[in-house]
N, C-alpha and C positions, 0 to 999 in steps of 0.2 A: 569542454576544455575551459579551464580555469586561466584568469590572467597570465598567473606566475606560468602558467605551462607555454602560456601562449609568447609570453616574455623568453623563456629560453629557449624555442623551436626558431624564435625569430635570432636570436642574440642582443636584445634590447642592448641596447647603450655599448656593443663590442662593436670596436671599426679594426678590430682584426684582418689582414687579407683574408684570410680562411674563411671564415665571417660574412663579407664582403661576396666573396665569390659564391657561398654558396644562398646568398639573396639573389643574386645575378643570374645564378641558373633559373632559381624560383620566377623569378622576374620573366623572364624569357621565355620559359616553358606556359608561364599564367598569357603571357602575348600570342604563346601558338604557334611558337617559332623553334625548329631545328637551326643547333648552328650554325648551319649552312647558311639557310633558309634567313636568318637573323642579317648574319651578313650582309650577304646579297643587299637583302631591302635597304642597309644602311648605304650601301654603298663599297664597302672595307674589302678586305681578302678574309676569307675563311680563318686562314691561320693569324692574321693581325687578330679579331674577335677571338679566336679559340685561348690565347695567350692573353688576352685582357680579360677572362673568365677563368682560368686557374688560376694566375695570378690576383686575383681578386683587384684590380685596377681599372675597371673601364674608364675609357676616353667620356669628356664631358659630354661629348656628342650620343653618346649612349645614353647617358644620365637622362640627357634632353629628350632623346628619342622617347625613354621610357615613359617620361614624365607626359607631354607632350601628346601622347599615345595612345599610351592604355594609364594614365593617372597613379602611377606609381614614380612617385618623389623622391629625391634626395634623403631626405631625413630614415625613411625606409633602407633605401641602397646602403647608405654609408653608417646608418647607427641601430638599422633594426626598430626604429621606432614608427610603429602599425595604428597606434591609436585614431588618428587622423585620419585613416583612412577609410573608404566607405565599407560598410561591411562584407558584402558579397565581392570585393577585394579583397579582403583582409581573408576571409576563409577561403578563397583559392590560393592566395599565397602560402597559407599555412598548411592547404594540403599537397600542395609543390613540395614547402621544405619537409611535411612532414613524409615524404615520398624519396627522400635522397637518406642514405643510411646515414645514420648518427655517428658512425666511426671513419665516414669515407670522405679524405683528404682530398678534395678538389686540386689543391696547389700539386699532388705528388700522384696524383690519380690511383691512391693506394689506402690501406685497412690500416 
């Protein structure tokens, strides 16, 4: 996989919700966690997390968690920028996003 490929699977530089949520899954699922499961550990209600991941909005305290955690930063969550990060990061995350369909709307859970 070439940069540019890896530049749009991530959405380098979009801080779209859409965007946004669907790093957030990638994120989550790269931690090993059902949204349940996510939850729970945070602390949160199911449904408080399930609505901060369509809506591509997590709470800071996710950010932290992520970062914190499993080393997956800000700059990733919110703008899709992967460069920084270590490699065997970077190629799970990309096989996360590249695992979520390409036309499937996290915010409307719809094609």
């Amino acid at each position: 996989m070439d940069i540019e490929e890896k530049e749009h699977l991530t959405g380098f530089r979009k801080n779209d919700d859409g965007w946004i949520a669907r790093r957030l899954v990638a994120a989550r699922t790269v931690a090993g966690f059902s949204q349940k499961a996510f939850a729970e550990h945070l602390g949160i209600k199911t449904t408080t997390y399930a609505t901060q991941e369509k809506r591509g909005r997590p709470d800071m305290s996710v950010l932290r968690y992520l970062y914190r955690n499993h080393g997956i930063d800000f700059n990733f969550m919110l703008n899709g920028d992967f460069h920084h990060l270590p490699p065997t990061l970077q190629t799970a995350l990309f096989e996360a996003l590249a695992s979520l369909a390409p036309d499937y709307d996290l915010r409307t859970n719809s094609r």
